[in-house]
C-alpha positions, 0 to 999 in steps of 0.5 A: 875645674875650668872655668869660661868667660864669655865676652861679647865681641859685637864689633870687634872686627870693626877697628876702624868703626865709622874712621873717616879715611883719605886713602891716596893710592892708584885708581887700580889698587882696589886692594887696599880699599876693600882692606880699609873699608873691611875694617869699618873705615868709609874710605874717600879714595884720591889718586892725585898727590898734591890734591890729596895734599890740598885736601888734608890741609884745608880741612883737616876736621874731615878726615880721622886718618890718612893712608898713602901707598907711597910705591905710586907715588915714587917710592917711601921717601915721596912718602915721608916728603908729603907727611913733612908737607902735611906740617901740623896736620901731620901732628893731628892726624894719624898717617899710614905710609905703605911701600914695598921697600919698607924693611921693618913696619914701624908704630911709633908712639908719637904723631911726629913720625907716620906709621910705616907698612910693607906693601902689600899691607896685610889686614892684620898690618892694617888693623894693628896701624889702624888700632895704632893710629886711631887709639885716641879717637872716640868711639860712641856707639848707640 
């Protein structure tokens, strides 16, 4: 005998459900937006370094997490200079850096490292990073 159990699913494509998103990439890479925000991030799109930077650092309540396509930025390395820029906010904040150079996708379990994607970051790399990242956030829906 089998027996089937239904779960309701309502929303469970929606890892990023109301995440406020920086994401710092070239005004060209519609791409990673449109992946973000099919994931149910409202996505706030900057395409200069040091004001993304700025940004993050003034009011870092502003945003749940922090996406960078670090090969427009000068490769995984620019990347992981500017997490270590961002200091304590850093700490906070989840980071997602993505870059073609990456080797081996990276979820660490502390917020003292930012999680590593290969570029182009697939919707299923950014869900399982975005699920990774924003583990700790509440979520209250009504």
């Amino acid at each position: 005998m089998r027996a089937i159990r239904h779960q309701v699913q309502e929303g469970a494509g929606l890892v990023g459900l109301g995440a406020r998103v920086l994401l710092l990439a070239p005004a060209d890479n519609e791409g990673l937006f449109r992946r973000i925000s099919g994931l149910g991030g409202r996505v706030d799109h900057e395409v200069e370094l040091y004001s993304a930077l700025d940004a993050l650092i003034s009011d870092p309540a502003d945003w749940d997490l922090f996406v960078m396509d670090c090969d427009a930025f000068g490769g995984l390395e620019a990347g992981r200079r500017a997490f270590a820029m961002l200091g304590l906010v850093a700490e906070r904040m989840p980071m997602i850096l993505t870059s073609a150079a990456c080797q081996t996708q990276e979820f660490p379990e502390d917020r003292r490292s930012p999680i590593l994607l290969r570029a182009p970051a697939s919707v299923t790399s950014l869900r399982v990073a975005m699920e990774h990242g924003l583990h700790n956030r509440l979520n209250f829906r009504f």
